[in-house]
C-alpha positions as CSV (number, residue, x, y, z in Angstrom):
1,X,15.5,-16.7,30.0
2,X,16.5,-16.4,26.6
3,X,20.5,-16.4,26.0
4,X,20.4,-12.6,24.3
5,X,17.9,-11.4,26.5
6,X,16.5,-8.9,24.0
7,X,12.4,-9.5,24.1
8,X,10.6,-6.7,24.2
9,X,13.5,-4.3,23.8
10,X,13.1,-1.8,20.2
11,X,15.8,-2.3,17.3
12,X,15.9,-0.1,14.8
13,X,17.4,-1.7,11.3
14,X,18.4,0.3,8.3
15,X,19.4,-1.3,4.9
16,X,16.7,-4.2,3.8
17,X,16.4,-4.0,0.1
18,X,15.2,-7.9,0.0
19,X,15.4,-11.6,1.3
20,X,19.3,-11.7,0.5
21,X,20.1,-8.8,3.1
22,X,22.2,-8.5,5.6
23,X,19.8,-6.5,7.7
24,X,16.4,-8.9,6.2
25,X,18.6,-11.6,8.4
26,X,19.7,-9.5,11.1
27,X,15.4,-8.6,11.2
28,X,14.6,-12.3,10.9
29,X,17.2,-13.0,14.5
30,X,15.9,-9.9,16.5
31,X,12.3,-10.9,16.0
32,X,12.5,-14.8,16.7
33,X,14.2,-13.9,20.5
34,X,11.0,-11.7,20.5
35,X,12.5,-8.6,20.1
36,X,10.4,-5.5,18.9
37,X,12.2,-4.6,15.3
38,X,11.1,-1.2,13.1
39,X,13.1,-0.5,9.8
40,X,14.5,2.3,7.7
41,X,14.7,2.0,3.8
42,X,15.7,4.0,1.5
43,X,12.8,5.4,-0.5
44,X,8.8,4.9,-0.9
45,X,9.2,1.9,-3.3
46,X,12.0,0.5,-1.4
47,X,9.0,0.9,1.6
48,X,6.5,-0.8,-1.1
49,X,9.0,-4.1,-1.4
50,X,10.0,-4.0,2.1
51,X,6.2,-4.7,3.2
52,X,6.2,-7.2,1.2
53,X,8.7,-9.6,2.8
54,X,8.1,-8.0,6.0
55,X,4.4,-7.8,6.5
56,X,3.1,-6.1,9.6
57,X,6.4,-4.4,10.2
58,X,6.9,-0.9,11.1
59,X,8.7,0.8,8.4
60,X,9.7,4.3,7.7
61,X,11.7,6.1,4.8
62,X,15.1,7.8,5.2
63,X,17.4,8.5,2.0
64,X,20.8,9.4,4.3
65,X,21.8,11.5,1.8
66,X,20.1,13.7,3.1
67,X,20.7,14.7,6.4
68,X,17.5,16.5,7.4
69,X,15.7,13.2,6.7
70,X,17.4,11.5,9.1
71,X,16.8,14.2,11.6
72,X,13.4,13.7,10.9
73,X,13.7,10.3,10.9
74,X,14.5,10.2,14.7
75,X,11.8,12.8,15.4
76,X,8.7,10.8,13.9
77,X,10.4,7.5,15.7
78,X,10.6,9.4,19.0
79,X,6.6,10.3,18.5
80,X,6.2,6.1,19.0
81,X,9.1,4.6,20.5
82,X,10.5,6.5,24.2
83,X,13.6,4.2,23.8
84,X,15.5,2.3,21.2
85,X,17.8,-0.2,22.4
86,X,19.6,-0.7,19.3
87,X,20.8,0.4,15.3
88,X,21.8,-1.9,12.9
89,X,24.1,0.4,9.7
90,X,23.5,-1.9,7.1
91,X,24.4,0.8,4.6
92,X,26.5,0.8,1.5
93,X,26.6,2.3,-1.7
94,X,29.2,3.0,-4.6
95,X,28.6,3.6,-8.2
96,X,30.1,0.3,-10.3
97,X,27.7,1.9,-13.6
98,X,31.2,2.8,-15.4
99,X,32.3,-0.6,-15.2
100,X,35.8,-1.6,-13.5
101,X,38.3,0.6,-13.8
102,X,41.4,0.7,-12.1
103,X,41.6,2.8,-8.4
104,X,43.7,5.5,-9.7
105,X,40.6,6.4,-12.1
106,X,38.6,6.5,-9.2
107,X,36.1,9.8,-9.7
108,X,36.2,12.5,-7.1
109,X,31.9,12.4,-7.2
110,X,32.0,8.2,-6.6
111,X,34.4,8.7,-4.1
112,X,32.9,11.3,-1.5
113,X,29.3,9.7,-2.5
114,X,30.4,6.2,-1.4
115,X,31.9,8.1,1.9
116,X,28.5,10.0,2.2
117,X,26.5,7.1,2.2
118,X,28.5,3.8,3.7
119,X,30.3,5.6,6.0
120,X,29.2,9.6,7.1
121,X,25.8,8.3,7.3
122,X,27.0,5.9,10.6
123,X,27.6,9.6,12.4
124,X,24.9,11.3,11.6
125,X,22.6,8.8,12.2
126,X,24.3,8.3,15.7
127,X,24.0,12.1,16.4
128,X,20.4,12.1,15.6
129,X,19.4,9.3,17.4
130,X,21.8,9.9,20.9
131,X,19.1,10.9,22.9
132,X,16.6,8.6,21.9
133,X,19.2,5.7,22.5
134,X,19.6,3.9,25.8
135,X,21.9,4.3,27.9
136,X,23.3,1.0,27.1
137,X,22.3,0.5,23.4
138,X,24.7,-0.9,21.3
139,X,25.0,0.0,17.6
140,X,26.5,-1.9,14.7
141,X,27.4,-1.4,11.8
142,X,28.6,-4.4,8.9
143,X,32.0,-3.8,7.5
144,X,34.6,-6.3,5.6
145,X,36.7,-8.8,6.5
146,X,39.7,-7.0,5.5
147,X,40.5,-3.7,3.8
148,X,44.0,-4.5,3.0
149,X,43.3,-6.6,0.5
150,X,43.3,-4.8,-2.5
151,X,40.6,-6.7,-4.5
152,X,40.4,-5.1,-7.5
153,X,36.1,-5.6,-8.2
154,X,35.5,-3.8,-4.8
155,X,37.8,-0.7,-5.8
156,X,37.4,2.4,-3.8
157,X,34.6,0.2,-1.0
158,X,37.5,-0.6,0.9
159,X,39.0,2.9,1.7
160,X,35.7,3.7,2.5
161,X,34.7,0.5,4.7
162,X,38.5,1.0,6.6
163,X,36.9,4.7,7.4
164,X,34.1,3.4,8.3
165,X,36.0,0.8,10.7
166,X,38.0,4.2,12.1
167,X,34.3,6.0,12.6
168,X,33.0,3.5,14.9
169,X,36.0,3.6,17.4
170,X,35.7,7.5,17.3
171,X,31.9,7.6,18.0
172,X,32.6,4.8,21.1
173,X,35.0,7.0,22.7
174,X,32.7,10.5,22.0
175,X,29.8,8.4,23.3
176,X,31.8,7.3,26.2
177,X,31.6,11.1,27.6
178,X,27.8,10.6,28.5
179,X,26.9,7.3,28.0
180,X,27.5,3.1,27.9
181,X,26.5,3.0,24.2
182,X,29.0,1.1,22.2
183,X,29.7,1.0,18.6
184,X,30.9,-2.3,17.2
185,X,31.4,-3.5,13.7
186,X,30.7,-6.7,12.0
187,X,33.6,-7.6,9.6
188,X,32.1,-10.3,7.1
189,X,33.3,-12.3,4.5
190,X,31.9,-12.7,0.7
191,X,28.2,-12.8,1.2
192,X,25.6,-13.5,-1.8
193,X,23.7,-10.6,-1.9
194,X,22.1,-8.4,-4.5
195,X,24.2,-5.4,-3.9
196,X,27.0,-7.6,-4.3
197,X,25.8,-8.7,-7.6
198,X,26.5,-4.9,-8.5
199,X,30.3,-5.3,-8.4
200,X,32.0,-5.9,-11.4
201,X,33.3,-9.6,-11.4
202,X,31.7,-10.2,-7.9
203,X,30.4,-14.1,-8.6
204,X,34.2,-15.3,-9.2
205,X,36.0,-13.8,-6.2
206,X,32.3,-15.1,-3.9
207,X,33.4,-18.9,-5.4
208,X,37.4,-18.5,-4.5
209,X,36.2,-17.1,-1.1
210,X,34.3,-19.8,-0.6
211,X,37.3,-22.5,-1.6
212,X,39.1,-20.8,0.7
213,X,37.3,-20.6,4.0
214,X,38.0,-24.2,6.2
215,X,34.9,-25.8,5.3
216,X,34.9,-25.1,2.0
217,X,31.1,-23.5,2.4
218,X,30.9,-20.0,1.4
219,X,29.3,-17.7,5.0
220,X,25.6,-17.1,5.1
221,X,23.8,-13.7,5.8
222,X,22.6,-15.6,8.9
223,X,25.7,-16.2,10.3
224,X,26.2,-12.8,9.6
225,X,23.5,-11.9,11.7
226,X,23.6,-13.6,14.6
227,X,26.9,-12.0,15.4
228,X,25.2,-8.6,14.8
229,X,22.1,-9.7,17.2
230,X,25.0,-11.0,20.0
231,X,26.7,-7.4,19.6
232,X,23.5,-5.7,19.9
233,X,22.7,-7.8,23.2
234,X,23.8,-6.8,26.9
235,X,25.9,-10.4,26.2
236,X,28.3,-8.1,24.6
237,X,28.3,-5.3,27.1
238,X,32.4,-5.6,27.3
239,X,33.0,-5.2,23.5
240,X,33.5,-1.6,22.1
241,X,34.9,-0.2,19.2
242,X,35.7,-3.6,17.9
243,X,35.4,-5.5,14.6
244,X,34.5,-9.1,14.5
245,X,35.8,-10.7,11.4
246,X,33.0,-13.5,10.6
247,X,34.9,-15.3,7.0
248,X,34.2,-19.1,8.0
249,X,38.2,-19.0,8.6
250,X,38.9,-17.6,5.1
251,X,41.9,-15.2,6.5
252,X,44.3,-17.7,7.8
253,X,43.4,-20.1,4.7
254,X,45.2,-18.4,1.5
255,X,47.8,-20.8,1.4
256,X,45.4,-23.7,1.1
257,X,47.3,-26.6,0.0
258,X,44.1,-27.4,-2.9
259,X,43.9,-24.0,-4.0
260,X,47.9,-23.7,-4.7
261,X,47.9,-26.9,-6.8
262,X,44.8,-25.8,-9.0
263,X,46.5,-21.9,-9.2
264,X,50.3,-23.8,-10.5
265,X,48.2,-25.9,-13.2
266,X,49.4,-24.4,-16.5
């Protein structure tokens, strides 16, 4: 028997904008332990692109903006699938167009959209989907290795991935009143992906990152992944409302004795 035990059970993914995505890997895991994956994007041509890289898939179209959508979502899914064993919240958005600019400028409209979309969009999907779910689904969601670290590129992301860290302990213990579904996060590390390549001054913080995990190789979206397919597995049945930090060992590492001589070079 396979280790994650997970053929033939129904995942459904939300987030793949390409090859480079989280949830494209996280797809890419599910399906080679034979599990059945369908997929959520964000818009028609995101569908169009989608198809593309994942041919034969089963793909349907949900802006989470907009909550009806995602009501309907579950309805047309229900229509095809009796159970889904799984989500995957591979969802995050915040409007860099402006440029950098420090928090305290922060917009009110950026703000509560970034909220909307990363972080109120984990609920509501979860509400929509709770009696479609099984009994024992799992659901995860991909956060950041650390929101205490105020980078200053990822701006007002963090407050909105530490709510969304909050979120997922509050929708394990409402969930726990009628069922075993657990909510877990994933907490990665600098990843090289194309909504990355969004933030303002991304590439240089990815390339210290990387100096700094322990093996001086910056984490993969596949490493990413297969934490996210071991969380979504009955192997995990005895973690809830956790976050797994996956950073290659970047968080113990800052006082790395390299780094300190290159940073005190005048």
């Amino acid at each position: 028997m396979d280790f994650l035990d997970v053929a033939d059970k129904t995942f459904l993914v939300f987030g793949v904008a390409n090859k480079k995505s989280v949830a494209f890997s996280v797809g890419e895991v599910l399906s080679e332990a034979k599990a059945h994956v369908i997929y959520s994007v964000q818009s028609a041509e995101r569908k169009d692109s989608a198809s593309k890289i994942l041919p034969g898939a089963d793909i349907y179209v949900c802006d989470v903006e907009r909550e009806q959508e995602i009501k309907k979502l579950a309805e047309n899914i229900s229509k095809k699938y009796p159970k889904i064993h799984g989500i995957v919240h591979s969802i995050a958005f915040a409007n860099y167009e402006e440029g950098l600019k420090p928090f305290h400028e922060t917009k009110r409209k950026d703000f509560l959209q970034s909220i909307d979309i990363s972080c109120y969009s984990l609920i509501a999907i979860a509400n929509a989907f709770k009696n479609l779910l099984d009994v024992k689904a799992s659901v995860v969601t991909i956060s950041i290795s650390t929101t205490k670290m105020a980078a200053e590129p990822y701006g007002f992301m963090a407050p909105v991935k530490a709510a969304l860290d909050s979120t997922l302990c509050f929708l394990a213990k409402s969930f726990s009143s009628f069922s075993q579904i657990r909510f877990n996060s994933v907490n990665a590390g600098l990843l090289k992906t194309s909504s990355s390549a969004g933030i303002p001054g991304y590439l240089d913080y990815y390339l210290f990152a990387e100096q700094l995990t322990l093996r001086k190789k910056a984490l993969t979206t596949k490493e990413v992944a297969n934490i996210v397919a071991f969380l979504l597995s009955e192997r995990a049945n005895g973690i809830n409302a956790q976050g797994i930090i996956v950073d290659a060992g970047m968080s113990i590492n800052y006082f790395d004795k390299d780094i300190i001589k290159k940073a005190l070079r005048f």
